[in-house]
Structure formats: structure tokens, C-alpha cells
N, C-alpha and C positions, 0 to 999 in steps of 0.2 A: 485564766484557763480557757481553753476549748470547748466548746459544746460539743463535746464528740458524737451527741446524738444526730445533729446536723450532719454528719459527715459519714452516718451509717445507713442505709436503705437496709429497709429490716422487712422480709420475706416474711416472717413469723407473724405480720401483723396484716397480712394481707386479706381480706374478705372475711375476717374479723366485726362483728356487730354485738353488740354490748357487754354484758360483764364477761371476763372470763371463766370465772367461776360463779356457779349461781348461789352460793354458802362462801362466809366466810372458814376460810380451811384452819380444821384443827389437828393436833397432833396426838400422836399416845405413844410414849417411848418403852419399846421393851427390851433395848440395852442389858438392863441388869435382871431381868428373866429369860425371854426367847432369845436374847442373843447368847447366853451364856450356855446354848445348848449346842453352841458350835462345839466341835472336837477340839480345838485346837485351842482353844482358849483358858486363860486362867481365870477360875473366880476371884474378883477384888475382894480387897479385905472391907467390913463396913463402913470405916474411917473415906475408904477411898470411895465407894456406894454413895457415902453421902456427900462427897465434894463430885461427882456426877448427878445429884440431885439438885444442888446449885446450880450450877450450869445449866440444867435444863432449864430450871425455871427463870433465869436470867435470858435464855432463848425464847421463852415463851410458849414451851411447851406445854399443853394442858392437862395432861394425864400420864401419868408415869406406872407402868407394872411394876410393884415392887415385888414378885416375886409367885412361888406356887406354895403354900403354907401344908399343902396337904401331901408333901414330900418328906416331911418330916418336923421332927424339934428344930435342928437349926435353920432351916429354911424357917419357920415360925418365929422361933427369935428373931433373926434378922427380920423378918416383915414388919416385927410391933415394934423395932427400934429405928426401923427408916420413917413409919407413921408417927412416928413419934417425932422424931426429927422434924418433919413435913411440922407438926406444930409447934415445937420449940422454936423454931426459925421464922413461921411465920409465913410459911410458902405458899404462892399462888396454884402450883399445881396439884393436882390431885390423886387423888394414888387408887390405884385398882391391882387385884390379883387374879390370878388363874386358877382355877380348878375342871376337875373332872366331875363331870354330872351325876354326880356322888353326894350322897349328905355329909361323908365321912371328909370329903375334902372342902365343903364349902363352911362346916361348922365351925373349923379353926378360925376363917377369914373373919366368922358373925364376932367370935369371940373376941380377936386380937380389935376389934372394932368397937365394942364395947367396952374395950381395958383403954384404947386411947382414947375413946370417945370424938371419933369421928367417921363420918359414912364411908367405907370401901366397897367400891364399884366390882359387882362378881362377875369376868368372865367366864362362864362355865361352859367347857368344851366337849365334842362328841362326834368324832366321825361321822362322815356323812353319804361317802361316796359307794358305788357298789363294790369296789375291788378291793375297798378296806372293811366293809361287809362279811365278801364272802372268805378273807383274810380269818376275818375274827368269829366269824360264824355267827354276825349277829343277824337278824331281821327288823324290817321296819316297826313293827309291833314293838318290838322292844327299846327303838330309837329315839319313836315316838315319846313312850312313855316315862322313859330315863332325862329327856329333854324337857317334858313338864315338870315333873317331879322336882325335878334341880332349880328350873325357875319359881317355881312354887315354894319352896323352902327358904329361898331366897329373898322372895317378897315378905313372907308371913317371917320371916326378922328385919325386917324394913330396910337391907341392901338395895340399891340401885341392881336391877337384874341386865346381864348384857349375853346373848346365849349365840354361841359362837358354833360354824357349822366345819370342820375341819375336813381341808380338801374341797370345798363348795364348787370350785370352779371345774370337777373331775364327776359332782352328784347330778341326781337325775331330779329331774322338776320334778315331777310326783312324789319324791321322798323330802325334796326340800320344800314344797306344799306343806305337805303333813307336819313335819318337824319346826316350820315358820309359824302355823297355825298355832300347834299345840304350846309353843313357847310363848306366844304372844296372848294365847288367852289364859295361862298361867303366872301372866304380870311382865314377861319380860318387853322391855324398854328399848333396846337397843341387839341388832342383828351385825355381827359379826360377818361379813363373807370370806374367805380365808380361798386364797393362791399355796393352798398350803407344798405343795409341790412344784410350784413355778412353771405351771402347765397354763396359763392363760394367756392368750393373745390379744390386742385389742379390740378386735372383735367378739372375742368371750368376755369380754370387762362388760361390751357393751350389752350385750346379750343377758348377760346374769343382770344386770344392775336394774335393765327392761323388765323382767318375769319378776324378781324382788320386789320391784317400786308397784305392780299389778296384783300381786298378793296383798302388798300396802293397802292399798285402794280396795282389794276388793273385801277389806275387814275394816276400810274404813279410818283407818289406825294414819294414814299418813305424815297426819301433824303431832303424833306423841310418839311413833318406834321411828328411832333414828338407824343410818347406815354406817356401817366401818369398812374396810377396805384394809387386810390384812394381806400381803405379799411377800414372794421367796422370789429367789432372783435366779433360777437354775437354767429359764435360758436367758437373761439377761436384758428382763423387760420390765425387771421391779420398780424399777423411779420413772420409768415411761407408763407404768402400767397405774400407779399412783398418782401421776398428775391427771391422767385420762379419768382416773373414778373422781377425782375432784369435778373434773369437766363435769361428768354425768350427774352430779348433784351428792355426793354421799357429804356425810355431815364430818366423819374423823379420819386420818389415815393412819397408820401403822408403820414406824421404823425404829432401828438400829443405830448409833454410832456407827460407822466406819460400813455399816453395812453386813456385823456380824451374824452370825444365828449356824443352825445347823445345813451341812451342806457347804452349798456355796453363798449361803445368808441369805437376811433378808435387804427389805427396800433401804437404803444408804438413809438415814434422819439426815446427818449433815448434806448430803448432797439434795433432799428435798427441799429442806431450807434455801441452800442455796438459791434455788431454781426458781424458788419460790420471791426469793427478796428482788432475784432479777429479772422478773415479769412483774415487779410491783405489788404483787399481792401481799406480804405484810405490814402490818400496825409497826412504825417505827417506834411507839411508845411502848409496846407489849412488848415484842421484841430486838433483843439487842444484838446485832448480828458479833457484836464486836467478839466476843469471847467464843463463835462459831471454829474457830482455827485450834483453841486453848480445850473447847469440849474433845474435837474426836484426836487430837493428840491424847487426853490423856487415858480415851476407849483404848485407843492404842496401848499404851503405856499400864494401864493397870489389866489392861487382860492380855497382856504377851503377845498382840496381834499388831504386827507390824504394816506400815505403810506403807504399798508400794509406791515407787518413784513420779510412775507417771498418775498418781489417785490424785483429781480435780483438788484444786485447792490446795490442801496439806501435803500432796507430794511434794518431795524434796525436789521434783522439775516442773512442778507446772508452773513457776513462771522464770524459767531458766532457759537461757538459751546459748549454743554456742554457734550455730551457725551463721553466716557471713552478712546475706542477704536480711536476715530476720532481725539481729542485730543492731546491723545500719541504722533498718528502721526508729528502731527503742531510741538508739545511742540518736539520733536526731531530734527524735520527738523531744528525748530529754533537755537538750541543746537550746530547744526554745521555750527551755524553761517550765516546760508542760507538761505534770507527771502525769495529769487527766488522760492526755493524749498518749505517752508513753506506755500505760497499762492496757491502753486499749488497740494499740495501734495492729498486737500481734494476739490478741487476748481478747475473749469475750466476758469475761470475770478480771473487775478492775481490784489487781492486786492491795493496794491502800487500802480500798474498804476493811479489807479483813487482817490487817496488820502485817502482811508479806510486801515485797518489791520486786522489781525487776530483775533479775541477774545474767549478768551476761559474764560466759565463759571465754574459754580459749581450747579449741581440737582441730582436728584434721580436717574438717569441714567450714572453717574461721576464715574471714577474712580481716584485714592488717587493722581493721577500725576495731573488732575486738581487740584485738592485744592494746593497742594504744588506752582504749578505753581502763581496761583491767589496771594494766601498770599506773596509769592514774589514781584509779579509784582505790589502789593497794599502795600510793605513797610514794614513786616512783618515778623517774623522770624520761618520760618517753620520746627518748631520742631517736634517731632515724637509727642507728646499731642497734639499740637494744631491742627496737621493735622486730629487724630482721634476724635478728637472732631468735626471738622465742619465736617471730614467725615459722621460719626454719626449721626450727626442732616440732612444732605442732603439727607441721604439714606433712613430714614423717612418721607422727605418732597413727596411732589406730584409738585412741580413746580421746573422752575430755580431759585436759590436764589439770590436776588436785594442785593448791596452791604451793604446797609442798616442791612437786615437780617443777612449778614457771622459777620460785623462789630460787630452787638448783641450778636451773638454768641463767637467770641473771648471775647468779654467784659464783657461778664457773668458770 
């Protein structure tokens, strides 16, 4: 096979000087909590809950939401039977839930923790910005105080405390001072920043992540309170905006299957991964990219949210092609025998890796090495007639032709 890497001049790596990331990158999947706040979606049933907790963990993901317990009974059932799961099974990842900075919603999470007997990590959340503020008619005094409290309750039942600032990237440093301080001398461990609106740019990534890591410092705390990096994708900067907090140093990031949540979702899990095994940055022994394709089909499939065609990877086209030019290429590469070179030749993501191949069509945009190719690879004997015929009828059509259609046309 090919060293295709020889034959790529790669911009991305230019004035480039040592790690890319200065942490190795962790995950925290909220699939089966924040993504199921999309409108659109079905809640899976538990069965299906926990063949998505597989899969995480065979990715290598390190922490998983299982849920908000302080929503209600079933919301609590389901949590103490996924935590539960997590140790019948034997699982690597970890599990954490959400709450409101409430004792009312954090005390289910102490309970259900204590009946399975293992530590659950308490996100506990709380607006932070002014126009959700003056929304709610709250004041800093009481931001402040709601934000101890909740860490505080949290520690003194021995939870891992993680205190989460909602809309961070919209608040003002002097409320996010206040409300870092009081969390962190109240026990809390880990700081949440949350894109909770999909209002940050890279330059607000970079900015917020600068006056965070200063606050760190200036309490001293830098080597015990870690970073997260929570994103929404509303103008469509979430997996751009998640690889850049990696850059900057944060310890966890925050995504979805398929990219779900409320709105227009949040950061894509699968497509972080991806990005991620194709800069090198993952442990091939932690994770297993293979079942990458098998997880966000079945995010798809158990919550009703379908996959567009052209969506990296698992769309039904990215690695299809019908046009003439593009084609050649593939249908050559392949010729020499070199599926290395084939995947790569029109593609930045070598299809094998993840269990897809190449596909080459037949439409109005084709040249006559597709067709030849197709009626090959469907059993066919690509004569010089039969090639001008479905040529002929393709070059007429206005679409790619369904197998259905070429089948018609030979047979007519």
C-alpha cells in the first residue's frame, strides 16, 4: 500500500512547535441528558440507554450524564439503573448528573449514590449571565450564595462537586469572579464554562479560558480545579470551538451523538472524535475508533433524529460519489490495487478505518468509467452497448440513478 502521507503536503502542520494539546483530551457525553432536550427527539427506552453506554465506553469516553434526577421519579429510576448498569458491566466510564443549585435536586443524585454505592460527579448548574439575570430577576447576591450552597452540600456528602456557569461565554467577569470564588471555596473541583447559547467565537474561547485560568491562579487552586468546555453550535462553531479549548489547556470537553441537544445542538461527540483520531491525538488502546460509525447511527436510530446525507462520516454520501472526474480518481487508485490510496485520493477521512468504502454512482454529472465501474461491481458485463446505453439515459437524467433505475435500464 501507499504512504499516502508522502503524497500529502499538509498546511495544518505548518509553524506548528510541540504538543498540540498541552492535556491529554477527555470526554463527557451528554447524549442521554442535554441532547435529549432537543425538541425533536425521542427519548430511548433504558434497554437502548444502555447499549449507548457501551458504546461510549468502548470509545473511550470518560464520563457520561446519566441524566437530571431532580426532574422527577422517572428521571431517578432511570439514573440508579444506568449507575447501576455502569457496575454490573464493569465499565470504564464514569457517570455524573445534572442539577439545579438546589439541595432539592442535588439530594436524589447523593441518594441514588449511596443505594449503588459508587461516587456520582454533581454538575450543578446556574445561570450566570446579565440578560438571564434580569430575565429572572435575580441579583448577584443571590448567585453568589445559591452557587456555594449547592457546592457546599455537595461536598459535606462526599460528591465529586463540578459547578457549572450557564451562558458563561454571555457573563460578565465580575459576576463570574464572584460566583468562581464562592464555588471553589465551598469544595467545588471542577468549573464548568458553558457556550450555552452558541454565542462564542474564537476569540471569546480565548478570552474566557485567559480571566478563568487568572482566577485559578490567583486562589492558587490551579493544580486541584479543573476546566470543561461545554458548547452549543447555534452559529456553527461547536467542534471548532471545542478543539480550540482543548488547545488552550482545559482538562474535559462536552458533546452529543450526532450533535443533538436543544436548538440546533450541541458540540457533534462523534465528529470530535473523529478529528481528534485524525490529528493523532487518541490512545488507540483506550479507544476504539471501530464501533465510531455503529454509536451515532444508533443516537440516530433510538432518538428519531435522522442523518443527513451529506453529515461527515455516517452520511449516506460522504464517501459516494457520482461525478466523472472524482470518480476516475477512486476507480484508479483502486486499479492499483490500493484501497489506502483510494480512500484518500478524494477524501480527508480514510473510509476502512471506520467500516464504510468508497461508492461510486451513476448521474448526469458521470463519466463512462462510472458506469463501466458500477455494472462491474453489480455483476454485469460491461460491454461497449451497455455502457452507452445507461451512459445515455444518465446524461438525460437530472438525479443520481438508484439501482433500481440502471437495473431498468439494462433490462429494457
Amino acid at each position: 500500500m501507499t504512504d499516502t502521507s508522502s503524497l500529502i503536503y499538509d498546511w495544518n502542520d505548518i509553524n506548528k512547535s510541540g504538543a498540540l494539546f498541552p492535556k491529554t483530551p477527555r470526554f463527557v457525553d451528554e447524549t442521554i441528558r442535554d441532547g435529549l432536550q432537543s425538541a425533536s427527539v425521542r427519548d430511548p427506552s433504558i434497554e437502548q440507554k444502555m447499549e449507548l453506554l457501551r458504546l461510549m465506553d468502548r470509545l473511550g469516553i470518560h464520563v457520561v450524564d446519566l441524566g437530571l434526577p431532580g426532574a422527577g421519579k422517572r428521571a431517578q429510576e432511570d439514573v440508579e439503573r444506568l449507575a447501576r448498569f455502569i457496575v454490573e458491566e464493569k465499565l470504564d466510564i464514569l457517570p455524573n448528573c445534572a442539577a439545579r443549585t438546589m439541595e432539592a435536586d442535588i439530594a436524589p443524585i447523593v441518594e441514588i449514590s449511596q443505594r449503588v454505592g459508587i461516587p456520582i460527579e454533581v454538575t450543578a448548574f446556574i445561570g450566570s449571565s446579565p440578560i438571564r439575570g434580569y430575565t429572572e430577576g435575580w441579583d448577584v447576591d443571590r448567585l453568589v450564595k445559591l452557587s456555594a450552597d449547592a457546592m457546599a452540600f455537595t461536598v459535606k456528602n462526599g460528591l465529586p462537586a463540578s459547578f457549572v456557569t450557564e451562558d458563561t461565554t454571555r457573563s460578565h467577569p465580575n459576576t463570574l469572579d464572584r460566583m468562581f470564588r464562592a464555588a471553589i471555596e465551598a469544595g467545588a473541583t471542577r468549573l464548568v464554562l458553558c457556550d450555552t447559547c452558541g454565542h462564542s467565537t474564537p476569540d471569546g474561547v480565548a478570552n474566557l479560558l485567559s480571566f478563568t485560568k487568572g482566577v485559578l491562579r490567583a486562589l492558587d487552586v490551579e493544580d486541584t480545579v479543573e476546566l470543561d468546555w461545554h458548547g452549543h453550535n447555534d452559529r456553527g462553531h461547536a467542534l471548532t470551538l471545542a478543539l480550540l479549548a482543548l488547545e488552550h489547556g482545559v482538562d474535559r470537553v462536552h458533546g452529543c451523538g450526532l450533535g443533538i441537544g436543544e436548538r440546533v445542538g450541541n458540540t457533534s461527540m462523534d465528529l470530535l472524535l473523529l478529528n481528534l483520531y485524525l490529528l493523532g491525538q487518541l490512545d488507540a488502546e483506550r479507544h476504539d475508533m471501530s464501533c465510531l460509525v455503529e454509536y451515532t447511527t444508533k443516537v440516530s436510530e433510538y432518538t428519531g433524529v435522522p442523518i443527513h446525507p451529506a453529515y461527515p462520516l455516517c452520511g449516506r454520501d460522504a464517501f459516494r460519489t457520482a461525478t466523472g472526474v472524482h470518480a476516475a480518481a477512486v476507480i484508479k487508485a483502486e486499479k492499483k490495487g490500493d484501497y489506502d490510496l483510494a480512500d484518500r485520493v478524494y477524501s480527508s477521512v480514510p473510509a476502512r478505518v471506520f467500516g464504510r468504502e468508497q461508492e461510486i454512482e451513476v448521474g448526469h454529472y458521470s463519466g463512462r468509467s462510472n458506469v463501466v465501474y458500477w455494472l462491474t461491481k453489480h455483476g454485469h458485463d460491461a460491454t461497449d452497448a451497455l455502457v452507452d446505453k445507461v451512459f445515455a439515459y444518465a446524461k438525460k437524467s437530472n438525479h443520481t440513478l438508484s439501482r433500481e433505475e440502471i437495473e431498468s435500464v439494462i433490462n429494457g
